[in-house]
C-alpha positions, 0 to 999 in steps of 0.5 A: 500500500502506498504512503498516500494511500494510508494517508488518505484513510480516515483514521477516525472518524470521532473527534476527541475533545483533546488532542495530545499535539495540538496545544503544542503546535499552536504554541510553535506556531506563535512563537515561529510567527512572532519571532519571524515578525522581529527578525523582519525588521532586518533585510540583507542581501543573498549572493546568488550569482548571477543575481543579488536579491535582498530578503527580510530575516523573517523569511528564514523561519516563517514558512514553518509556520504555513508547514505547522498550518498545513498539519493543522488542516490537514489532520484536525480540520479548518475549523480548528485551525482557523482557531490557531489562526486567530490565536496567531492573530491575537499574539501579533496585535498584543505585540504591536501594542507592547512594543508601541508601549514600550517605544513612548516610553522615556528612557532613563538618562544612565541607561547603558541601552540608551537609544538602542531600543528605539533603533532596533525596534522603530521600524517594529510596529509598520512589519507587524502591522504588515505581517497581520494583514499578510497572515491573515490573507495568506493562512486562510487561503493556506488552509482553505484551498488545502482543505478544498483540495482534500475532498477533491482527491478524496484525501490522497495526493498530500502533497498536491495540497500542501504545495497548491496550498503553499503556492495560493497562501504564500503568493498572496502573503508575500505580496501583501506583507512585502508592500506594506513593509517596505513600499516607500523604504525599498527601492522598487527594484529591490522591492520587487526583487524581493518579492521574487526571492522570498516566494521562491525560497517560502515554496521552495522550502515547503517542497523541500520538506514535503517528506518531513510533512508525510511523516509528521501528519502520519503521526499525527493522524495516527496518535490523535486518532483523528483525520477531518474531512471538512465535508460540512464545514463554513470556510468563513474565516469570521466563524468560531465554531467546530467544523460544520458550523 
C-alpha cells in the first residue's frame, strides 16, 4: 500500500475533545510567527550569482509556520485551525501594542541601552502591522484551498495540497506583507526583487520538506486518532465554531 494511500484513510472518524499535539503546535506556531515578525525588521542581501536579491530575516523561519498550518488542516480540520489562526492573530496585535508601549516610553538618562531600543525596534510596529494583514490573507487561503483540495482527491495526493496550498497562501502573503513593509523604504527594484526571492525560497522550502510533512501528519493522524474531512464545514474565516458550523 502506498504512503498516500494510508494517508488518505480516515483514521477516525470521532473527534476527541483533546488532542495530545495540538496545544503544542499552536504554541510553535506563535512563537515561529512572532519571532519571524522581529527578525523582519532586518533585510540583507543573498549572493546568488548571477543575481543579488535582498530578503527580510523573517523569511528564514516563517514558512514553518504555513508547514505547522498545513498539519493543522490537514489532520484536525479548518475549523480548528482557523482557531490557531486567530490565536496567531491575537499574539501579533498584543505585540504591536507592547512594543508601541514600550517605544513612548522615556528612557532613563544612565541607561547603558540608551537609544538602542528605539533603533532596533522603530521600524517594529509598520512589519507587524504588515505581517497581520499578510497572515491573515495568506493562512486562510493556506488552509482553505488545502482543505478544498482534500475532498477533491478524496484525501490522497498530500502533497498536491500542501504545495497548491503553499503556492495560493504564500503568493498572496508575500505580496501583501512585502508592500506594506517596505513600499516607500525599498527601492522598487529591490522591492520587487524581493518579492521574487522570498516566494521562491517560502515554496521552495515547503517542497523541500514535503517528506518531513508525510511523516509528521502520519503521526499525527495516527496518535490523535483523528483525520477531518471538512465535508460540512463554513470556510468563513469570521466563524468560531467546530467544523460544520
Amino acid at each position: 500500500m502506498s504512503s498516500d494511500q494510508k494517508l488518505s484513510e480516515p483514521v477516525s472518524n470521532a473527534q476527541p475533545t483533546r488532542f495530545k499535539y495540538f496545544d503544542l503546535i499552536l504554541a510553535l506556531f506563535a512563537v515561529v510567527l512572532i519571532v519571524s515578525n522581529l527578525a523582519s525588521t532586518k533585510t540583507a542581501t543573498v549572493n546568488l550569482g548571477f543575481w543579488q536579491p535582498a530578503f527580510d530575516g523573517g523569511t528564514i523561519l516563517f514558512p514553518l509556520t504555513y508547514i505547522f498550518g498545513d498539519l493543522l488542516t490537514e489532520v484536525y480540520g479548518y475549523a480548528r485551525s482557523r482557531r490557531v489562526i486567530w490565536f496567531g492573530l491575537a499574539m501579533n496585535m498584543l505585540a504591536t501594542l507592547t512594543f508601541a508601549l514600550v517605544a513612548s516610553l522615556s528612557e532613563s538618562v544612565d541607561s547603558p541601552t540608551k537609544g538602542a531600543f528605539g533603533v532596533v525596534f522603530a521600524f517594529a510596529p509598520r512589519i507587524l502591522l504588515a505581517s497581520t494583514l499578510a497572515f491573515f490573507v495568506g493562512e486562510f487561503l493556506n488552509s482553505y484551498v488545502l482543505a478544498r483540495l482534500k475532498l477533491l482527491t478524496g484525501g490522497r495526493w498530500l502533497w498536491t495540497r500542501t504545495i497548491g496550498s503553499t503556492l495560493v497562501g504564500q503568493g498572496a502573503d508575500t505580496l501583501v506583507f512585502s508592500l506594506v513593509a517596505f513600499w516607500g523604504v525599498l527601492p522598487s527594484d529591490v522591492l520587487w526583487g524581493l518579492v521574487l526571492f522570498n516566494y521562491l525560497y517560502k515554496v521552495g522550502l515547503e517542497v523541500v520538506l514535503t517528506p518531513v510533512t508525510y511523516a509528521v501528519v502520519s503521526f499525527l493522524k495516527r496518535a490523535e486518532g483523528v483525520d477531518v474531512f471538512d465535508r460540512h464545514t463554513n470556510f468563513s474565516p469570521f466563524k468560531w465554531g467546530k467544523s460544520g458550523s
